[in-house]
N, C-alpha and C positions, 0 to 999 in steps of 0.2 A: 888346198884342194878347191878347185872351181866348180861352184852347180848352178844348176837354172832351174828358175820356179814360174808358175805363171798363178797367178791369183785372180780367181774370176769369183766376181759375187755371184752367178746365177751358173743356170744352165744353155748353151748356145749350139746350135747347130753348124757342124763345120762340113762345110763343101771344099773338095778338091780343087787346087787350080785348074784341072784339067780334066774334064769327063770324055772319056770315049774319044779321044787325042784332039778334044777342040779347046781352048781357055771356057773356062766357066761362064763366062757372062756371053762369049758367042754359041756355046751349047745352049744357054737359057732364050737368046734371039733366037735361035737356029730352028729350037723345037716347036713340034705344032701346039698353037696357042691353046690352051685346055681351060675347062669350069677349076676355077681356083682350089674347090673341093680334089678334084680329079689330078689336078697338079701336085699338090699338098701329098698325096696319096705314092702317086710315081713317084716322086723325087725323095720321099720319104723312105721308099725302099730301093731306089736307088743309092741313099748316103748307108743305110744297112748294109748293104749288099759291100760297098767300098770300104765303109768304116769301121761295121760292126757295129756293137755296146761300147761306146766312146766311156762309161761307170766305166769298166775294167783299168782304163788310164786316170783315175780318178777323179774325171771331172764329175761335176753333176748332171743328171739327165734334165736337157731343156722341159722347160714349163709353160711349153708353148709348141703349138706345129712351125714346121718350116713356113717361111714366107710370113708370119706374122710377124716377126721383129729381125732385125738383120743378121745375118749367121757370120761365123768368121770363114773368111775363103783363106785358106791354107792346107798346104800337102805338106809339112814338115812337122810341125808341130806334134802331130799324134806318133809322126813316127820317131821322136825326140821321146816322147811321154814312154813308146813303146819299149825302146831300148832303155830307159833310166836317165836319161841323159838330162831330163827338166824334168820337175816333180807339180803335179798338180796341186793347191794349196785353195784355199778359201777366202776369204774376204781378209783386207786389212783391217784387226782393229785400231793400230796406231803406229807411229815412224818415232824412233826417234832419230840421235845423230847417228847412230851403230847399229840399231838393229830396230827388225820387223815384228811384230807381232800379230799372231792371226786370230780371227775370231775362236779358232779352236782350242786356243793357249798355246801351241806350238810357235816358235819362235828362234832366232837365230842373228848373228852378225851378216849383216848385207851391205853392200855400197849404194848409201844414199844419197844420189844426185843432189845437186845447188848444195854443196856445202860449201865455205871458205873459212880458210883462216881458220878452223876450228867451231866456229858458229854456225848451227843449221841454221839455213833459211831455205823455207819451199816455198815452192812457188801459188800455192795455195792457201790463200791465209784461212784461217779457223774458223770454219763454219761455211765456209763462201764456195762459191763453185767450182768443183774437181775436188772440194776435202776427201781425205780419207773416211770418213762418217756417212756420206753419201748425202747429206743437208746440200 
C-alpha cells in the first residue's frame, strides 16, 4: 500500500494558487497596496475563510502572522490531507536506509532517495547543511 506524508518542522501559512480566479502572486500585485498591519489582517481571514483551521489536517498552527516568513502556495495539499490521502507528520528525527523516524517516535519503511547498491548515501553529510537535525 502506497501513502504520503509531509513532515514540516513548524507551522506555515498555505495560500491558494488561485484567489478569486487570479494566480496568487497576481491577486497579491493586483490588490490595493495596504499598511502591512491591515494586509496581515485581510489576507489572514481571507486564508480562514478558504482554508479554515489547517490543526484539523494536522499540521501545526503557524507561529507567526502571514507575510512574515514565506507561506507555501498550494491548493492540493490540504485537500490530499483532507481526504487521507498524505498524513501530516512532524520533524525528522533521523533516516536511515529503510525507514523514517519522527520526532514523535512514530515511524515507518519509506523509500529513501540516493541510495545504491544497498549503501545509503545522502546527500547531506552530518551536521552540514540541509541535515536532518536542522544544524
Amino acid at each position: 500500500m502506497d501513502a504520503g506524508f509531509i513532515s514540516v518542522r513548524r507551522g506555515y501559512h498555505f495560500i491558494p494558487k488561485h484567489i478569486m480566479g487570479k494566480f496568487a502572486d497576481v491577486f497579491a500585485h493586483d490588490w490595493p497596496h495596504l499598511p502591512m498591519w491591515l494586509a496581515q489582517k485581510v489576507m489572514h481571514g481571507i486564508l480562514k475563510m478558504i482554508n479554515g483551521d489547517i490543526t484539523r489536517f494536522g499540521l501545526p498552527e503557524p507561529d507567526h502572522k502571514i507575510f512574515e516568513s514565506h507561506p507555501i502556495v498550494n491548493s492540493q495539499l490540504l485537500h490530499y490531507l483532507g481526504h487521507g490521502d498524505v498524513t501530516a507528520k512532524g520533524n525528522v528525527e533521523r533516516l536511515d536506509c529503510k525507514h523514517v523516524v519522527f520526532k514523535d517516535g512514530s515511524y515507518g519503511p519509506f523509500t529513501v532517495p540516493n541510495t545504491k547498491g544497498g549503501k545509503c548515501e545522502f546527500a547531506a553529510a552530518a551536521n552540514g547543511p540541509g541535515s536532518v537535525d536542522g544544524s
